[in-house]
VEXDREN-2710 file (C-alpha; in Angstrom, 1 decimal):
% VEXDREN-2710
k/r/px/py/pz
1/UNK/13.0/-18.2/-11.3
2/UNK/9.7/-16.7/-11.3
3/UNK/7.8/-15.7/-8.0
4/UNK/4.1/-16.0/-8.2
5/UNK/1.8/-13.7/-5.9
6/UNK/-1.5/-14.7/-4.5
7/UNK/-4.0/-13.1/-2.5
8/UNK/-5.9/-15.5/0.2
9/UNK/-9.7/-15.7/0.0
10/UNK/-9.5/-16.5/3.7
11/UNK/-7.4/-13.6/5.5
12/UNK/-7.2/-11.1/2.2
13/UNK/-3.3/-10.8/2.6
14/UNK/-0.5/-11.4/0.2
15/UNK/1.8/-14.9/-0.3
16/UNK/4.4/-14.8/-2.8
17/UNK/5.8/-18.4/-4.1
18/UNK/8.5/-18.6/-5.4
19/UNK/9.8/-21.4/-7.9
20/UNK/12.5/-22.8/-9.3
21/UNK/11.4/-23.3/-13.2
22/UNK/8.2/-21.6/-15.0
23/UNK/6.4/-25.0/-15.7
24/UNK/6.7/-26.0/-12.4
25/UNK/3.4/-26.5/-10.6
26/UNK/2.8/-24.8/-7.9
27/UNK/0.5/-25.6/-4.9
28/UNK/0.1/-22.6/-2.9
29/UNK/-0.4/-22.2/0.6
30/UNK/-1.4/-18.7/2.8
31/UNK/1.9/-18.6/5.0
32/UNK/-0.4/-16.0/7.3
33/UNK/-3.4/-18.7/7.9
34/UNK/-2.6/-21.9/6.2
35/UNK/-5.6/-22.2/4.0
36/UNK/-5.2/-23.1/0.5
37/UNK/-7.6/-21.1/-1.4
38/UNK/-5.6/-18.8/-2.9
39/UNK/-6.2/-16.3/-6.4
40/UNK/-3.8/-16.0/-8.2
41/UNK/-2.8/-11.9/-8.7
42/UNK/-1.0/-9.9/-11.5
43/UNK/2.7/-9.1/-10.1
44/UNK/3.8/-5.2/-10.6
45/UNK/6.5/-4.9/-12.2
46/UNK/9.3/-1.8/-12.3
47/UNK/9.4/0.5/-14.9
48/UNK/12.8/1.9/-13.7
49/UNK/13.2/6.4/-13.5
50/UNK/16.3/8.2/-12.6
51/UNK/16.0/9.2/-9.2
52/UNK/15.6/12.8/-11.0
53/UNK/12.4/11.9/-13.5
54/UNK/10.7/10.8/-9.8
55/UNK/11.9/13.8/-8.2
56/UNK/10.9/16.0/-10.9
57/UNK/7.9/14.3/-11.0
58/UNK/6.8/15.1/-7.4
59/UNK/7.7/18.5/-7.5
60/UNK/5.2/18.9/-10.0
61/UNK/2.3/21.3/-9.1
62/UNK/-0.2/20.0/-11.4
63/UNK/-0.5/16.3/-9.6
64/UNK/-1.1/18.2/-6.0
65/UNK/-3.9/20.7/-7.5
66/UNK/-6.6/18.8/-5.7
67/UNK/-5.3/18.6/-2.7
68/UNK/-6.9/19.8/0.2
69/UNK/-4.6/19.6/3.8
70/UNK/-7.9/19.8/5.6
71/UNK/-9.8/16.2/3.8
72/UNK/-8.3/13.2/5.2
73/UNK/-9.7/12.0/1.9
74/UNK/-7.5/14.0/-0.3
75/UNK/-4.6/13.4/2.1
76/UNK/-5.1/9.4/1.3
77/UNK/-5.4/9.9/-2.3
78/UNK/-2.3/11.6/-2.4
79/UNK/-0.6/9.2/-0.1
80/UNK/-0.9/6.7/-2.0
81/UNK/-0.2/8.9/-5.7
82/UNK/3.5/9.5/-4.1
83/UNK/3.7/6.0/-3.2
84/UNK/3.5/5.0/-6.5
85/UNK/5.1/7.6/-8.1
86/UNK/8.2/6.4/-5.5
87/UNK/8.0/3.2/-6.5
88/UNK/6.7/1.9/-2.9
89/UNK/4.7/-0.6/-2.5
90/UNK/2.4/0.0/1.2
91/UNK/1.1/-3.1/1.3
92/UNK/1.5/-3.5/5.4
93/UNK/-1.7/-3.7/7.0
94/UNK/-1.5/-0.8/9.3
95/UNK/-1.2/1.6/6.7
96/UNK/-3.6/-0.2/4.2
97/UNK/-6.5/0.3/7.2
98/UNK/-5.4/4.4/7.9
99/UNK/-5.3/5.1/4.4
100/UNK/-9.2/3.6/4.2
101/UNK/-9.8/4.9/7.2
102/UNK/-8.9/8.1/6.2
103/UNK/-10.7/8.0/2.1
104/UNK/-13.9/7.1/4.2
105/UNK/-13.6/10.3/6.1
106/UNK/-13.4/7.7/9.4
107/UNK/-10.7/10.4/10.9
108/UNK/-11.2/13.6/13.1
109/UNK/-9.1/15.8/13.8
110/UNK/-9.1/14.1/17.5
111/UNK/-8.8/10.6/16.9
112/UNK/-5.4/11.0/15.7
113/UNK/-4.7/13.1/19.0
114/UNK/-2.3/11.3/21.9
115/UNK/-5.2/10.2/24.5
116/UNK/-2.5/9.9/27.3
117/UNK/-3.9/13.1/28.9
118/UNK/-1.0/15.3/28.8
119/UNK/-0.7/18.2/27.2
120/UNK/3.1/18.4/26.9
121/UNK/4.1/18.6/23.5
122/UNK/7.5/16.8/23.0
END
């Protein structure tokens, strides 16, 4: 049974379908805003590593070697680099807009900050 993905031209977020035989056509519909014009995406699909090749892999040196703690740019782009090389997919929206936020350089080192006032830290 394949599931289909589509991206909605309306609202920009993901719908997957899913169906019970290849030839069967399907009429998708955005489950976020109901419209109907929808694109058609590319699914991912899994390549499977050993929970060792991924933690070899990020222990790596070499894929950190531009990365700067101090660029909220370079922070993103790794973000997202250990997503993928975990196998996660961060497609929620709240962490789609901090990670742009961040690769546009949108982030101080005060926005981030607790604005309640107090300066307890907990």
């Amino acid at each position: 049974m394949p599931i289909y993905e589509y991206e909605c031209a309306k609202c920009h977020r993901r719908t997957s379908v899913l169906t019970t035989r290849v030839s069967e056509t399907v009429e998708p519909v955005c489950r976020h805003c109901g419209s109907r014009k929808l694109d058609r995406l590319m699914s991912r699909f899994a390549m499977p590593k050993s929970e060792d090749q991924r933690m070899e892999a990020l222990a790596d040196p070499a894929n950190f070697g531009d990365l700067d703690e101090n660029d909220p740019r370079s922070v993103a782009r790794a973000m997202r680099r250990l997503g993928k090389e975990m196998g996660e997919e961060f497609s929620e929206e709240d962490f789609d807009a901090a990670i742009e936020e961040m690769e546009s350089g949108g982030l101080d080192g005060d926005e981030g900050e607790d604005s309640s006032g107090s300066d307890d830290d907990l």
